[in-house]
ZAKE-819135 format. One line per field, with one value per residue (C-alpha): residue number from 1; residue in one letter; chain; z, y, x. Coordinates in steps of 0.001 Angstrom, whole numbers. Example, Ala and Ser with C-alpha at 12.3 -4.5 7.8 and 13.67 -1.06 7.14 Angstrom:
ZAKE-819135
nr 1 2
rest A S
kette A A
w 7800 7140
v -4500 -1060
u 12300 13670
END
This chain:
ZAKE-819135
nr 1 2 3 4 5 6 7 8 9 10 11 12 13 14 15 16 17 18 19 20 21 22 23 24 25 26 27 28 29 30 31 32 33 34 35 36 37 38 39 40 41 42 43 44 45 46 47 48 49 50 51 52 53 54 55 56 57 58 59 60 61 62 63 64 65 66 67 68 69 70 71 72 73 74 75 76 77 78 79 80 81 82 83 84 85 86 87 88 89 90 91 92 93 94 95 96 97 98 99 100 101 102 103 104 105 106 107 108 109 110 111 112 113 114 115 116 117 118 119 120 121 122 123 124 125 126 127 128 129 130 131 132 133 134 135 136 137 138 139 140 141 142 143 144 145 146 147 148 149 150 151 152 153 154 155 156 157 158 159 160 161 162 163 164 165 166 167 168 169 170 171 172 173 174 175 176 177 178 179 180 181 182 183 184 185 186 187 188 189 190 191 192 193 194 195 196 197 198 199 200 201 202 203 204 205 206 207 208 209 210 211 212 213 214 215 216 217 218 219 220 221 222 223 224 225 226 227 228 229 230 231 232 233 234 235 236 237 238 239 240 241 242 243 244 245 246 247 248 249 250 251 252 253 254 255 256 257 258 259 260 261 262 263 264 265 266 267 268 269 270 271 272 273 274 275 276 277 278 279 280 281 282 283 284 285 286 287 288 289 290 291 292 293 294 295 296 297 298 299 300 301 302 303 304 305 306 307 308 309 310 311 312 313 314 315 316 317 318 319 320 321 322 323 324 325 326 327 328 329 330 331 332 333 334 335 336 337 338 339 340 341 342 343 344 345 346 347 348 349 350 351 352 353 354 355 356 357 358 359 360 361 362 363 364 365 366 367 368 369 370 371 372 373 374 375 376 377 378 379 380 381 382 383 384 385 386 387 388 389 390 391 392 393 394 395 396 397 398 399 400 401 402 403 404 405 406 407 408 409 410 411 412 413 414 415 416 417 418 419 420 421 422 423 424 425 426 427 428 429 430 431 432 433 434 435 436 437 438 439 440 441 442 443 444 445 446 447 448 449 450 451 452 453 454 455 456 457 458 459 460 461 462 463 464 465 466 467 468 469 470 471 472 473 474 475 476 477 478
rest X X X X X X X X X X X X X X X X X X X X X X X X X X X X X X X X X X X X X X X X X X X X X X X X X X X X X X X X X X X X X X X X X X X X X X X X X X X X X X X X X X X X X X X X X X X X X X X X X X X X X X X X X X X X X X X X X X X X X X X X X X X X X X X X X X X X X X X X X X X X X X X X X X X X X X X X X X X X X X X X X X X X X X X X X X X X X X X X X X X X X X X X X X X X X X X X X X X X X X X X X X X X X X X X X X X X X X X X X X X X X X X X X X X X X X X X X X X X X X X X X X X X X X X X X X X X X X X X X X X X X X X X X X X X X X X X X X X X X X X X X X X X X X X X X X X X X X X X X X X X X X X X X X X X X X X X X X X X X X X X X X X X X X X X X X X X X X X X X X X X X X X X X X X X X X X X X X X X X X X X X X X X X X X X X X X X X X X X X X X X X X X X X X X X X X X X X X X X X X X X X X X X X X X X X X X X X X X X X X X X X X X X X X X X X X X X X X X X X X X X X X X X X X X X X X X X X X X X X X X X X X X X X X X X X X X X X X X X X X
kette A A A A A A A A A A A A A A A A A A A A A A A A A A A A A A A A A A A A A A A A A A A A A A A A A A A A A A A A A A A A A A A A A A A A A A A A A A A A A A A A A A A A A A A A A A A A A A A A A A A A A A A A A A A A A A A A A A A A A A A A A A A A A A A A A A A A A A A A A A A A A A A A A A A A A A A A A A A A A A A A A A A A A A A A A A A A A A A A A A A A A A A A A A A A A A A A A A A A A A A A A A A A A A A A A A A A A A A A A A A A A A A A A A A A A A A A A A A A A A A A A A A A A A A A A A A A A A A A A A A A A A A A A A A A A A A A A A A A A A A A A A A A A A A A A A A A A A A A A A A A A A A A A A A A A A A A A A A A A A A A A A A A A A A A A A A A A A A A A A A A A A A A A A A A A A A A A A A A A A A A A A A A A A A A A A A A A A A A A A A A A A A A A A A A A A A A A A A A A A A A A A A A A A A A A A A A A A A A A A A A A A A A A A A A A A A A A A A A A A A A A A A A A A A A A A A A A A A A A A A A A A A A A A A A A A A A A A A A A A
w 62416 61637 64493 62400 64745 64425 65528 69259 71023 74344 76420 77572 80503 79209 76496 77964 74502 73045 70560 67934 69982 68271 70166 70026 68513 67732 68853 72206 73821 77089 80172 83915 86524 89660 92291 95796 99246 101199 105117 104645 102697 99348 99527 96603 95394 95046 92714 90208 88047 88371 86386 84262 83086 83300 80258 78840 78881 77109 74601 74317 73934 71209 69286 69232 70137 73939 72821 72356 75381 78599 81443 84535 88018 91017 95122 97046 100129 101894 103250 106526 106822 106510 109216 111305 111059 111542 114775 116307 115279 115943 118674 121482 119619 118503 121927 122669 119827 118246 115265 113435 112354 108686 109769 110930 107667 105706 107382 107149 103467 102957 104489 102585 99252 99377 99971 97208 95003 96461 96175 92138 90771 92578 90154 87463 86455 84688 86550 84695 82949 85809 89291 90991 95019 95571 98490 95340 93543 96337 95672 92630 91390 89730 86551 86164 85995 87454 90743 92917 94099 90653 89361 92320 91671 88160 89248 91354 88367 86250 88598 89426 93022 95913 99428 102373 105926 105229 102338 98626 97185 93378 92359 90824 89492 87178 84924 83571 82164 85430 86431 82775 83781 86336 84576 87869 87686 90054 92711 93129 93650 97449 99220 98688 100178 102585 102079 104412 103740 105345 105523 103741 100815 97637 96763 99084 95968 96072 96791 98591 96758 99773 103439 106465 108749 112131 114139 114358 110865 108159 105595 103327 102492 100419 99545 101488 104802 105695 104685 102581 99022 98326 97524 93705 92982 93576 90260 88058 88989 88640 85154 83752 84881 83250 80364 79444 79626 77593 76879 75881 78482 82380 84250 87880 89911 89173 92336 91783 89098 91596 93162 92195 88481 88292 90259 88487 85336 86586 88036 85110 82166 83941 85031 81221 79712 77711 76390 77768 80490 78883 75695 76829 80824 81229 85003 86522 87792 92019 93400 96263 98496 98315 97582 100218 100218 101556 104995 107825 109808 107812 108399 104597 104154 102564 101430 98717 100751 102934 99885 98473 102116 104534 104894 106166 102851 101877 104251 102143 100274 96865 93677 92405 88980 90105 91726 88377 86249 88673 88312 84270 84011 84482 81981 83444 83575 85079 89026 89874 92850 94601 95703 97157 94111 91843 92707 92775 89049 88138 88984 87503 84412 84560 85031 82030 79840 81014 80884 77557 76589 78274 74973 72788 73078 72491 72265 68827 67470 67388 68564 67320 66049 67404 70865 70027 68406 71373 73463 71343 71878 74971 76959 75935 78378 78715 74672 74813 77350 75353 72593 74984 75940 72418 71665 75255 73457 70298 71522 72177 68458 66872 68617 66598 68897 72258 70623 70377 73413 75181 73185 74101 78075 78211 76686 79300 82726 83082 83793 81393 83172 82160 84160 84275 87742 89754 91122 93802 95357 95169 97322 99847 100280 101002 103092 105027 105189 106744 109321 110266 110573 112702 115074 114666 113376 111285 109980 107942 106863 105472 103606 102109 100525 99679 98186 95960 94501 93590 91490 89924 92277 94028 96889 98131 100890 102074 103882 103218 102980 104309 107338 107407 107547 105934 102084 100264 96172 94315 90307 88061 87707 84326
v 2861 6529 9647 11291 12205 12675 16410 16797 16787 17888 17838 21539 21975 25353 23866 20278 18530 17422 19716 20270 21921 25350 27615 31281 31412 28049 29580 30291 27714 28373 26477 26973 24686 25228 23701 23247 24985 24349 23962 20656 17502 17083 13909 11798 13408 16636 13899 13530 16611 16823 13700 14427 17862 16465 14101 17249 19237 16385 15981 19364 19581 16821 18476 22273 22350 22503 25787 26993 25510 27318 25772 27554 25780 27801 27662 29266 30225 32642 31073 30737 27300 27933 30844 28083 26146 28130 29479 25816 24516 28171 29424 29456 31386 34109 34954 35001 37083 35018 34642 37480 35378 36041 34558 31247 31147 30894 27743 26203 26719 26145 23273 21824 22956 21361 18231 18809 19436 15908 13963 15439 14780 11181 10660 11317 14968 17467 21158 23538 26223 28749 28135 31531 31818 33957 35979 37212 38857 40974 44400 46242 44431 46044 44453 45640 42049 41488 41635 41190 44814 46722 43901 44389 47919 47466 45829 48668 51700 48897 48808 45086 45567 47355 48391 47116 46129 46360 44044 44333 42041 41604 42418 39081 41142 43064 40540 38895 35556 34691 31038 29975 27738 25965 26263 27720 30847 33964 32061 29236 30284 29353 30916 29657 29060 32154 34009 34251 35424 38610 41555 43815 41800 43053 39534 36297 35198 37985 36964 38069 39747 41450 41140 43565 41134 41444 42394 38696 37933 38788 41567 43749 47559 48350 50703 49547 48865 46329 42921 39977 38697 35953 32771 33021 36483 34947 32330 35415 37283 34808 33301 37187 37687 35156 34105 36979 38204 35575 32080 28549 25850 26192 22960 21579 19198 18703 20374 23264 24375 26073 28262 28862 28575 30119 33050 32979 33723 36488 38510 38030 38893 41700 43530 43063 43445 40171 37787 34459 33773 30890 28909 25256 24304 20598 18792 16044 13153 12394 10514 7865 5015 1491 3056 5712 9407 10026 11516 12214 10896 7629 6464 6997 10482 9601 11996 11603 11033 8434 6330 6828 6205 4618 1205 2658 1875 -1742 -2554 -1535 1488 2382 3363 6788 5440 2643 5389 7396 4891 3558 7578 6992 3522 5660 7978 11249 12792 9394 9261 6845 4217 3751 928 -1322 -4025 -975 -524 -4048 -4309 -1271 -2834 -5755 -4396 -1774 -4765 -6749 -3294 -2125 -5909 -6122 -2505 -3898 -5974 -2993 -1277 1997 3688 4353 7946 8625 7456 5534 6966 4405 5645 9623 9186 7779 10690 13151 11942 13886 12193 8723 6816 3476 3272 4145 1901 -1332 -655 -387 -4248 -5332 -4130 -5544 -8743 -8525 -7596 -10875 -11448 -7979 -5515 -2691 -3552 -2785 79 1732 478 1831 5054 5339 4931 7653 9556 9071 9572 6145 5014 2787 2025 -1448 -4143 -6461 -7971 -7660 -11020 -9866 -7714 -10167 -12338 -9818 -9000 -12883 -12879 -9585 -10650 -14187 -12710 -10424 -13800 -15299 -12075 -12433 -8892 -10180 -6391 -5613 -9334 -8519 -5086 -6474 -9318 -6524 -4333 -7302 -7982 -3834 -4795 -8091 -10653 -13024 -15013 -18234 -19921 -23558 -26462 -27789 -31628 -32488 -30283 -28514 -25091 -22010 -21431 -19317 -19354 -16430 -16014 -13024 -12290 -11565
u -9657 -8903 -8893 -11792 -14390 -18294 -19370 -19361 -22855 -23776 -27035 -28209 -30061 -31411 -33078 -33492 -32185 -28954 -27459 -23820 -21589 -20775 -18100 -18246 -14870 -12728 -9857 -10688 -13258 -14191 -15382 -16050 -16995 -18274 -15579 -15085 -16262 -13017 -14213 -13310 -12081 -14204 -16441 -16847 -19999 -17711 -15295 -17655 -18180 -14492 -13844 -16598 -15436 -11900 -12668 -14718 -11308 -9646 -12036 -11997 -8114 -8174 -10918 -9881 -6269 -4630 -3581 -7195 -9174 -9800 -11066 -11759 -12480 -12857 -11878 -14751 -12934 -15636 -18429 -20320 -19490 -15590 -16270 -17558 -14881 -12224 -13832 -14146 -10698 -9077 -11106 -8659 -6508 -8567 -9692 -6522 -5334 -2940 -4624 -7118 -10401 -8915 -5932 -7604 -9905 -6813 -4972 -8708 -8475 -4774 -5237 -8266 -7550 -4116 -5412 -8461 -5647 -3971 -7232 -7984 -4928 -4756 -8270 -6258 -7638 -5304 -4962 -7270 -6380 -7160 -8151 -9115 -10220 -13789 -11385 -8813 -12007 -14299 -12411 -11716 -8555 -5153 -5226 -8446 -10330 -14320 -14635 -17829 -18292 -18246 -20634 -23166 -22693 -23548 -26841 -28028 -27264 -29333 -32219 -31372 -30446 -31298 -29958 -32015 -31518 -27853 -27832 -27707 -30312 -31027 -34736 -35273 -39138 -36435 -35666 -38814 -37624 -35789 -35914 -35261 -32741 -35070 -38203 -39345 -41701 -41253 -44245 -42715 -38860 -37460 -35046 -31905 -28561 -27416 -31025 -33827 -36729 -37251 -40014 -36814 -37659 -39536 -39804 -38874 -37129 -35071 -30967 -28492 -25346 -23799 -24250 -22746 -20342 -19547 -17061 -16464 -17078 -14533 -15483 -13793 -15110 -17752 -20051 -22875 -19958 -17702 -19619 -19286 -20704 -23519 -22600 -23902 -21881 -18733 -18711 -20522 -17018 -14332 -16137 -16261 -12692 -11338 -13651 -15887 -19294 -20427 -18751 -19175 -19663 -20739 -20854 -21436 -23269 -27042 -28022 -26537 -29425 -31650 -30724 -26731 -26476 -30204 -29152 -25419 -27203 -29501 -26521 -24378 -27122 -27915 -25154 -23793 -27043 -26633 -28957 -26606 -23787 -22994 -24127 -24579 -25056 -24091 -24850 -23928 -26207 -26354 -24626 -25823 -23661 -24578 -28457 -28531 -28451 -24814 -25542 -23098 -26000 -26673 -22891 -22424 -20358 -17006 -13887 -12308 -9056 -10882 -11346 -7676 -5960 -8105 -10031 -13008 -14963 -15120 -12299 -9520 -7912 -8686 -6807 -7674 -7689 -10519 -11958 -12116 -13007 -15994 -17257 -17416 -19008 -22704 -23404 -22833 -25927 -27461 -27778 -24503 -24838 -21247 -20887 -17927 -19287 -18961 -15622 -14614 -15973 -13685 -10854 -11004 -12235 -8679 -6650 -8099 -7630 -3870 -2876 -4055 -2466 911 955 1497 5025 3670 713 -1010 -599 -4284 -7324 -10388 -12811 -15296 -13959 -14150 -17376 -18641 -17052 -18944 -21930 -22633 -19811 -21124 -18128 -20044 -20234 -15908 -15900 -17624 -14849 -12187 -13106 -13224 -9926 -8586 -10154 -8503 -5053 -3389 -3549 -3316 -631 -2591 -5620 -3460 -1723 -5329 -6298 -3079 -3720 -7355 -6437 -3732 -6242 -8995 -7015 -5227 -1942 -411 2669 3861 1531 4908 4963 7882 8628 11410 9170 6517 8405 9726 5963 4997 7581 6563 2955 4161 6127 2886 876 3517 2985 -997 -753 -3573 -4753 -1125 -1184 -4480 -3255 -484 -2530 -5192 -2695 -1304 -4358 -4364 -2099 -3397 -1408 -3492 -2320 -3454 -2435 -1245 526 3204 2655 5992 6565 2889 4120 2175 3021 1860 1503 802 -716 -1904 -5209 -6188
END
């Protein structure tokens, strides 16, 4: 095997067909993915376009050179929803005065994006390049990056926008191949999120790109008075600031076609007068649990965090790296079903690969080609995946098979920490787990058996013939 690699490939929504992959300039390929709302923990739907573009990045890295990759993930921390939240968890004080409404907004999004940034880099995902936060580009800023006003004011010289009611709305009439993205025409557009459809508007599908606030709302100053930004104006900002007017890759979660990255494009074509934002728009597949739409009200809504540190799904806690690796099994543009036997087939599929690696005392100094070719083809991860089992295969008789294997792992988000057990703690965690028994604390008993078989150890239990008391035996699991 060699590290040459067939030309990368990627599927483009805007012209619904796989095509090379041709950056604007080599030297400086760019990418930006929509990221999280922070009134609260991310769910696992949210994990999934961030371990897809994760292995983008990488591939991306390999290809061009970490030096010449940029990859820009943003923080959306203004929103109605954080406003909400802030108000029920902070109410009290506010009345009070203790804490301004701004105030309150930012321990709600401290808060959660600390633990988004927990919860990501638990899934194995590197930091991106940048990671901006919508409130850090409303105003004008010093060093002279985009900011959300001077754009929406760029609309309105262009005849894009308008003032009415108190909002700035973009004429969505002014640009006549508007719902490209969507394939939607001008008729049969909806309102989307934060707009209602109001007699103010030339068009119903006319958007939102600044609103006035209240006096219990936060705002900053504008020219059309103290008020907020839409939700789509935000990501047109933060991508210009940091990328350009034009660049090469905008991703995000197949919902977020119509009406965000529809709109997104609109606002940024036309207050640069450009023919693209970006060059190739990649999205990810749904996501559903156990075959249901994931619904607070079905029972079915799970964090990312509840996974990772709670039993509440399957009955036990689950490695990020299963977690990951359960994400990539689906193609990523294929709707995913998660499912405790998804996750269950993960692991033991981790534990055949990293035991298998553990054979090789280092990892290879490039990677196959069968796996990078395979990568290039639009993020083909089941294909890496089928060679990654081969090699797993051939490794107790060829050490170059577990060095690529090792190699090919690092690369793709996992831990290859040596799968050698420890036998001492082993034992110490037998004899913990008997003692619980003994005290018919039968729920730790049960995690500490769970957690051994994390990590390939599988008890089973016994009598002794002679005296009848509990034993307990313990083998790996290969």
């Amino acid at each position: 095997m060699s590290d040459a690699s067939k030309g990368l490939r990627l599927h483009n929504t805007l012209t619904r067909s796989k095509q090379d992959f041709v950056p604007i300039d080599p030297r400086n390929v760019r990418m930006y993915v929509c990221g999280p709302t922070v009134y609260d923990f991310a769910h696992i739907g949210n994990a999934r376009p961030v371990i897809v573009f994760d292995v983008l990045f990488r591939l991306l890295r390999h290809v061009y050179g970490e030096a010449h990759v940029t990859y820009v993930r943003n923080i959306t921390d203004v929103d109605d929803k954080i406003n909400a939240r802030a108000l029920r968890d902070f109410g009290g004080e506010i009345a009070s005065g203790a804490l301004s409404l701004n105030e309150a907004i930012r321990r709600v999004t401290e808060k959660t994006a600390d633990q988004f940034h927990r919860d990501v880099a638990a899934l194995g995902c590197l930091e991106p390049t940048f990671e901006p936060r919508a409130t850090d580009f409303v105003e004008p800023r010093a060093d002279g990056k985009a900011d959300m006003i001077t754009l929406i004011q760029s609309l309105i010289e262009r005849g894009h926008a308008y003032v009415a009611a108190g909002e700035v709305l973009f004429d969505t009439a002014s640009m006549p191949d508007y719902g490209e993205l969507s394939k939607r025409n001008l008729d049969e557009q909806q309102a989307g999120a934060r707009v209602a459809v109001d007699a103010h508007k030339k068009s119903s599908g006319d958007f939102v790109l600044w609103k006035l606030s209240s006096p219990e709302e936060p705002g900053w100053k504008s020219p059309w008075g103290r008020g907020r930004p839409g939700w789509h104006i935000e990501c047109s900002a933060m991508s210009a600031a940091y990328l350009g007017e034009v660049f090469d890759i905008h991703g995000g979660g197949l919902d977020l076609i119509f009406p965000h990255h529809e709109n997104e494009i609109a606002q940024s074509r036309c207050a640069h007068g450009t023919e693209a934002m970006a060059r190739v728009w990649m999205h990810n597949g749904f996501l559903q649990v156990e075959g249901q739409k994931m619904s607070k009200s079905l029972g079915n809504f799970y964090s990312i965090n509840a996974l990772l540190e709670t039993r509440t799904f399957g009955g036990r806690e689950w490695p990020g790296e299963v977690l990951r690796l359960a994400m990539l099994m689906t193609h990523y543009r294929e709707p995913i079903d998660f499912s405790v036997r998804k996750l269950e087939e993960a692991e033991n599929t981790l534990r055949k690969w990293k035991r298998a690696a553990d054979l090789a005392t280092s990892p290879a100094a490039s990677l196959p080609a069968e796996v990078l070719d395979a990568l290039s083809d639009d993020l083909a991860t089941y294909a890496a995946f089928q060679v990654l089992t081969r090699l797993a295969g051939e490794a107790g008789d060829d050490n170059e098979a577990a060095s690529w294997l090792k190699a090919s792992l690092l690369f793709l988000g996992f831990d290859v920490a040596s799968a050698t057990v420890d036998e001492d703690n082993i034992s110490r965690a037998i004899a913990d787990r008997l003692a619980l028994i003994a005290a018919k604390n039968w729920a730790a008993a049960d995690r500490i058996r769970d957690d051994l078989l994390a990590q390939g150890v599988q008890l089973k239990d016994g009598k002794d013939p002679a005296t009848g008391e509990r034993v307990t035996t313990w083998e790996v699991k290969r």
